[in-house]
Phi, psi and omega in degrees: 000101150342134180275133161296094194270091198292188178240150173341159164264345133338307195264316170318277191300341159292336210243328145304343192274318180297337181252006165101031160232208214209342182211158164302331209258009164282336132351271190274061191278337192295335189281118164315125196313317177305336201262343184279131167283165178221163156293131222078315144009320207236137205234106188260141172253169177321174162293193173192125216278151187336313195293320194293315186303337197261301168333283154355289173297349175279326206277320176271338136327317160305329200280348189286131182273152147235162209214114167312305183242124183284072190293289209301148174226275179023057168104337157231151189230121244250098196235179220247138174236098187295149204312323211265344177257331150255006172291328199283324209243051115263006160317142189283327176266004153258343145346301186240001171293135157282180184308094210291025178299330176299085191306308173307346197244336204257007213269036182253279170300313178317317188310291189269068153220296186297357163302285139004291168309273186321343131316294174319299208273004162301292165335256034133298185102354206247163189286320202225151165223161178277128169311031163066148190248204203267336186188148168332341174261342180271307189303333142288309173314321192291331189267341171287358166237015168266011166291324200269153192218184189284349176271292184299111186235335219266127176226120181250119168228158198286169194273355179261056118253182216309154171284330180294307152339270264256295153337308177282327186264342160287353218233296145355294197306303190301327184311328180263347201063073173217165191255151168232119196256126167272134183266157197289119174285185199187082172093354160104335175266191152301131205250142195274334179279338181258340152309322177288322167295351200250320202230163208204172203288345182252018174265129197263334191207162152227160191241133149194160179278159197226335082289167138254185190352301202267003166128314212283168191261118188257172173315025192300331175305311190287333175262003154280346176263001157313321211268325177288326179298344186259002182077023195243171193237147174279154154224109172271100155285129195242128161288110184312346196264305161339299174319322180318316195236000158230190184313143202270106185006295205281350174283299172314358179103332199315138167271342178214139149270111171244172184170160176249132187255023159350291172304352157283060177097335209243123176298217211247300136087012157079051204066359188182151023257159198240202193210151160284131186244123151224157181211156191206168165318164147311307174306339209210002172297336162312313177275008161314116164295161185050180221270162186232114150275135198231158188269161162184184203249136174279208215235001164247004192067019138310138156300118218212165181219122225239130173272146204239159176034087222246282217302087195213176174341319206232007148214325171230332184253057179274000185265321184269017180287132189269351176207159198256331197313132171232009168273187200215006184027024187343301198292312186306243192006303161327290185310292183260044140259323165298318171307321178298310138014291180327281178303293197103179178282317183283301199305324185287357201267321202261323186309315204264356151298323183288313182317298235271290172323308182310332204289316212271330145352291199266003156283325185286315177299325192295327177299312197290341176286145162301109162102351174257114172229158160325141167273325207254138147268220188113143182268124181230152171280276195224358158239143172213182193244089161274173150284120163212116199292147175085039209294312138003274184322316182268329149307327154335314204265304203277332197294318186296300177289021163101016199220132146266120185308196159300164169240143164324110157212181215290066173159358189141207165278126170261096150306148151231138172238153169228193219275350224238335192277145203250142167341297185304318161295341178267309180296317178292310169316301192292003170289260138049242188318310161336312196292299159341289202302314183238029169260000000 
């Protein structure tokens, strides 16, 4: 690697001066003044020797609740992890691997990303996949601006997908001056009639969730072809666990397939770090962002491995680029290519069976109680929207036995069941709330 030589403060103040400003904090003018450190601002306690710092991570560690049982979702999700997905890629030489350009130093790591890619596009339906971004919401963002062309500027997303998604591609937008327009829900889906009003010769894309937000299942064929009739490209975002048991991004119309592959293998881990998934046609595969690994022959006719369509953002045509991403989330991308590895085509198909029966289980008990009803109607995978009077009260109650409830959203709760909650942890919660419920 070249050594990093900073520059003058001399070279500092010409190279601000060249972009029109006058200080580093001219920069940040977007950032609230309060949100800025000042001097002093920052109150460092002494250092500590190894043994005190472990002591220290222990006692806060203690403090971490864990919930036998998990009801909650809303984008991440609590799945069953066979043993064998985390043992490999805590191996020390996938672990501690750098950034693989050296292809010959790299075929170990090159390997398992084209594996991974070749995972997406089974999933997936699509020709081509990326060595993945940093999370499911950089990953709708990144394909809603490889959409846009000089005419087309406009990305319309719907409004049941995840609010964080929905945040990230707005922040994106601003970022470019292009507009992100929301579309109107109608009933916990998309509502198609204020989509068909939406859209115009200047919309480069539309976005929706697969499920979405609220669990339910939308109408996607039909708004791809709304979408395709106006000259706009679909960006389907999907939950990979889903996949297993419905149609695939690209059957579905879809032009880009996205996704957070969280639900693949990577625990829940207090957020993070999570892995992006994208994927696309053979037509839009130039404008993929971040790296693409490609198989070819060595120099014996071996099979060998490469980073492909090199000539990209982060090395010579970066004046024509649609995105600055250089991560490659290498380790995550292990991890749920080994989980997919794990499961299989079956395993994964019976985890989203199991998700998908348990979530309506435990809608049917929830329903029988007084005053808990569906928000939605509608067909759902493994989240749904009841009413729940006491609502405070009752999550408390499930929090105290050891269960996280659903989360509080705007009309009532959004439950989740995944393939790990057993009948008996679902009858004892909804008892729980039952107790509440008539006390």
């Amino acid at each position: 690697m070249a050594g990093f030589i900073p520059s003058t403060r001399e070279e500092q103040l010409e190279m601000l001066k060249a972009i029109g400003l006058t200080s580093f904090l001219d920069l940040y003018k977007d950032v609230p003044a309060d949100m800025i450190l000042k001097d002093g601002d920052l109150n460092l306690p002494s250092g500590m020797s190894e043994m005190e710092v472990s002591a220290l991570m222990s006692r806060i560690a203690a403090k971490n609740k864990v919930y036998a049982t998990c009801l909650r979702g809303a984008g991440a999700y609590d799945h069953y992890i066979p043993s064998i997905v985390k043992y490999i890629p805590a191996k020390e030489e996938f672990l501690t691997a750098y950034t693989p350009y050296q292809a010959e130093m790299s075929q170990g790591i090159l390997q398992s990303i084209f594996e991974y890619q070749t995972d997406v596009c089974n999933l997936t339906g699509m020709d081509v996949s990326n060595a993945s971004v940093y999370d499911g919401a950089t990953a709708a963002a990144e394909a809603a601006a490889m959409c846009r062309d000089r005419n087309r500027r406009v990305t319309l997303v719907s409004a049941c997908a995840h609010p964080d998604t929905i945040n990230t591609i707005r922040t994106y937008s601003y970022g470019t001056n292009d507009e992100m327009i929301v579309i109107p829900e109608k009933d916990g889906k998309t509502d198609l009639e204020a989509l068909k009003a939406l859209l115009n010769a200047s919309v480069a894309s539309v976005y929706v969730q697969q499920p979405n937000f609220n669990g339910l299942f939308e109408d996607a064929e039909a708004i791809a072809a709304l979408t395709h009739d106006a000259g706009a490209l679909f960006i389907l975002g999907v939950n990979p666990i889903a996949l297993g048991i419905m149609k695939t991004p690209r059957d579905m119309g879809a032009d880009i397939a996205v996704g957070e592959a969280q639900p693949l293998g990577m625990p829940l881990s207090y957020g993070g770090p999570y892995l992006g998934f994208m994927a696309t046609t053979a037509k839009h595969m130039r404008k993929l962002p971040g790296r693409i690994v490609g198989q070819t022959e060595d120099a014996n006719g071996e099979r060998a491995f490469v980073l492909s369509l090199q000539a990209r953002e982060q090395h010579i045509r970066r004046e024509k680029a649609s995105s600055n991403i250089c991560s490659n989330q290498a380790l995550c991308a292990l991890t749920a290519g080994l989980y997919l590895s794990a499961m299989g085509p079956e395993g994964l198909k019976k985890a989203a069976t199991q998700s998908m029966s348990k979530a309506h289980y435990l809608a049917k008990k929830l329903c029988e109680l007084p005053g808990v009803e569906m928000v939605y109607p509608g067909e759902y995978f493994h989240e749904f929207v009841t009413t729940l009077p006491k609502q405070d009260e009752a999550l408390l109650a499930l929090e105290k036995a050891g269960i996280l409830g659903g989360l509080p959203v705007e009309g009532g709760v959004l439950w989740c069941a995944t393939e790990k909650v057993s009948r008996d942890a679902l009858d004892k919660a909804v008892q729980i709330v039952k107790e509440v419920l008539i006390s």
